[in-house]
C-alpha positions, -999 to +999 in steps of 0.1 A: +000+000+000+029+026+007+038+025-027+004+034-036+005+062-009+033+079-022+018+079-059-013+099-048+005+115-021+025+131-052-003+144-069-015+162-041+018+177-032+016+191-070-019+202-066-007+222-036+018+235-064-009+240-087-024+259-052+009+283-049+012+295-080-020+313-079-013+329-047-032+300-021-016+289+007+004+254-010-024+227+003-036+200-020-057+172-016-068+133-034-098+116-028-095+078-041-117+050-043-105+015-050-071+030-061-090+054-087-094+088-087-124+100-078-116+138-074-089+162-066-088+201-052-064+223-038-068+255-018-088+281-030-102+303-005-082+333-017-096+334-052-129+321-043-132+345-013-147+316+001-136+307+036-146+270+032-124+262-006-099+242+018-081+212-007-102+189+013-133+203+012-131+210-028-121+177-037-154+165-008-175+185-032-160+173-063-162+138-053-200+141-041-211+156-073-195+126-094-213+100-070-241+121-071-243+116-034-225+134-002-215+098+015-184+090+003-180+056+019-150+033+010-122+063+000-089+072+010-081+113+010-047+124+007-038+160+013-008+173+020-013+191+056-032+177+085-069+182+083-084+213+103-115+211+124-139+220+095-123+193+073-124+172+100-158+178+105-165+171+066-148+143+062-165+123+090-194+137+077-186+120+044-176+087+059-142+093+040-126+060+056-090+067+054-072+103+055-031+105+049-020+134+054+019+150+050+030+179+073+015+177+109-001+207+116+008+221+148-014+253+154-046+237+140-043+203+132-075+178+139-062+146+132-042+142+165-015+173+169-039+200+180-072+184+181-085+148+187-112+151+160-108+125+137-092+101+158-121+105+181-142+077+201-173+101+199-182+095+169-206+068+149-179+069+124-145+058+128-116+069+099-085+054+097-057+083+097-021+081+089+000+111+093+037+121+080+041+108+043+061+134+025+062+150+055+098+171+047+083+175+014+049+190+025+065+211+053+090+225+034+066+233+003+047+249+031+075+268+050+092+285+016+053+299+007+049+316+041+084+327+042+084+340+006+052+358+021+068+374+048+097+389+035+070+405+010+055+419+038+084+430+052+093+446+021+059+468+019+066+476+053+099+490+045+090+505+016+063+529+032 
């Protein structure tokens, strides 16, 4: 299965390329059924204006529009950062059954770093999470956009 992993783990980590070059913060996301793809997104909450257009959520909504249905039993998500609460949230909602993520997310992680949301007793449904694949990948990706970010910043700062 690793093998497997890293393959779609790949195309979300170039989705979250896909998500950088137009100015979102580098996060993409797989959603796979039986080892097929069912649907893809990456962030777009910037150029949506839409809070919600997180990678997982967008490739949720793809996915329920081509099963014409918004249970997605039986599917593996892979996104590149650790699900936050509203993913979370979704994905449980969706019966996703397995989520592998990349870069742990320390400030709002809900798949076991910040939040127990996923991995959670609580609920009716259980999801299978594995955490870390790519993870130097993912957190670097990550770490070059927000630092490229603040030394813009820094530069309108100085500018002024």
């Amino acid at each position: 299965m690793l093998e497997q992993d890293l393959s779609w783990m790949q195309l979300a980590y170039e989705l979250a390329s896909q998500a950088q070059a137009q100015g979102e913060v580098p996060v993409g996301a797989v959603l796979v059924a039986d080892n097929q793809l069912l649907a893809t997104g990456f962030n777009q909450v910037i150029s949506t204006h839409d809070p919600s257009a997180h990678a997982e959520m967008v490739a949720l909504r793809a996915a329920g529009l081509v099963r014409q249905n918004y249970r997605l039993p039986y599917t593996t998500l892979y996104v590149t950062l650790e699900p936050c609460v509203m993913c979370a949230g979704a994905l449980i909602h969706a019966r996703v059954e397995r989520v592998v993520f990349g870069a742990f997310d320390p400030k709002t992680g809900a798949a076991g770093s910040v939040f127990q949301l996923i991995p959670n007793e609580a609920h009716n449904h259980r999801i299978s999470v594995q955490g870390g694949l790519m993870q130097e990948q993912c957190a670097a990706q990550l770490q070059a956009f927000f630092r490229e970010r603040r030394l813009i910043q820094k530069g309108k700062r100085d500018a002024s």
